[in-house]
N, C-alpha and C positions, 0 to 999 in steps of 0.2 A: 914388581914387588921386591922389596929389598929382603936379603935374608934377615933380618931383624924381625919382620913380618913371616915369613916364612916357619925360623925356629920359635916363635911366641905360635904363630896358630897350631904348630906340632905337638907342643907341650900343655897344648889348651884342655880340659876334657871336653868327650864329645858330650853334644847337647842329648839332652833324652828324647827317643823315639825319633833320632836321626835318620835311621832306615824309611820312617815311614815321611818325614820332611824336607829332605836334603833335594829332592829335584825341584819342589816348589819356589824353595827360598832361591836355589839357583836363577830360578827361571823370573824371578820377582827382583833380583841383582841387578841379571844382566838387562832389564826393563829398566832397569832406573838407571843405568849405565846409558843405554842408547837414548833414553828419553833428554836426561841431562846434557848428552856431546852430540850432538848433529851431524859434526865433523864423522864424529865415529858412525853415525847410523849411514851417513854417504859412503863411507866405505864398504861398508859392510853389505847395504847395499848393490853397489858397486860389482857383489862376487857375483850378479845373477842368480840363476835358479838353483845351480845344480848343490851337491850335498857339499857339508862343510867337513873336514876331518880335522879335528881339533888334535893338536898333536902334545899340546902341555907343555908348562914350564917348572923348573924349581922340583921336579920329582912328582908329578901329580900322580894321585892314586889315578889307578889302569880302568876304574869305574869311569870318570869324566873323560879318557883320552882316545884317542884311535889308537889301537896300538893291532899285536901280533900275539898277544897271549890271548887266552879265552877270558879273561877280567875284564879285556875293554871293550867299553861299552859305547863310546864318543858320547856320551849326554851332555857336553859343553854343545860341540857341533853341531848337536839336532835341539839342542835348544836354541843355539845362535840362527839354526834356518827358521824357526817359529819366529821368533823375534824379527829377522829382516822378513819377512812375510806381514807380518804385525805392522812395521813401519812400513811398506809399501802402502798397506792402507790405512796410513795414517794412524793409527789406534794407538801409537806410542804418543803419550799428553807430556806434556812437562811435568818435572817431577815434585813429590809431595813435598 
């Protein structure tokens, strides 16, 4: 993500009742993401079973990352293991 993207989505306000949507949409992203690149769902794949620790880029809030503070949460990483779980059995369609 270039910072142009970066400082535009900082400066964004957040949407309403963020708290209570923010993992769905994540989780409906990164779906369309593997669904769309194949390439990426073999990789992804690829990690096997075991847990994923998303480590973040660009400053990601301590909510989506694995990190060392009591804030993080890895909800990239555990949703990225949903997802390769998802595409093992196939249940990721091509995308809308």
């Amino acid at each position: 993500m270039s910072s142009l993207a970066v400082n535009r989505a900082r400066e964004s306000a957040v949407r309403e009742r963020w708290d209570e949507i923010q993992l769905g949409l994540m989780a409906a992203v990164l779906r369309q993401k593997y669904a769309r690149y194949p390439e990426l769902t073999e990789i992804l794949r690829s990690t096997g079973t075991g847990p994923i620790d998303y480590q973040g880029i660009f400053g990601d809030p301590a909510y989506w990352t694995e990190g060392k503070t009591a804030e993080a949460r890895n909800w990239v990483g555990r949703l990225l293991e949903v997802v390769r779980s998802e595409a093992t059995l196939g249940l990721l369609g091509p995308p809308r």
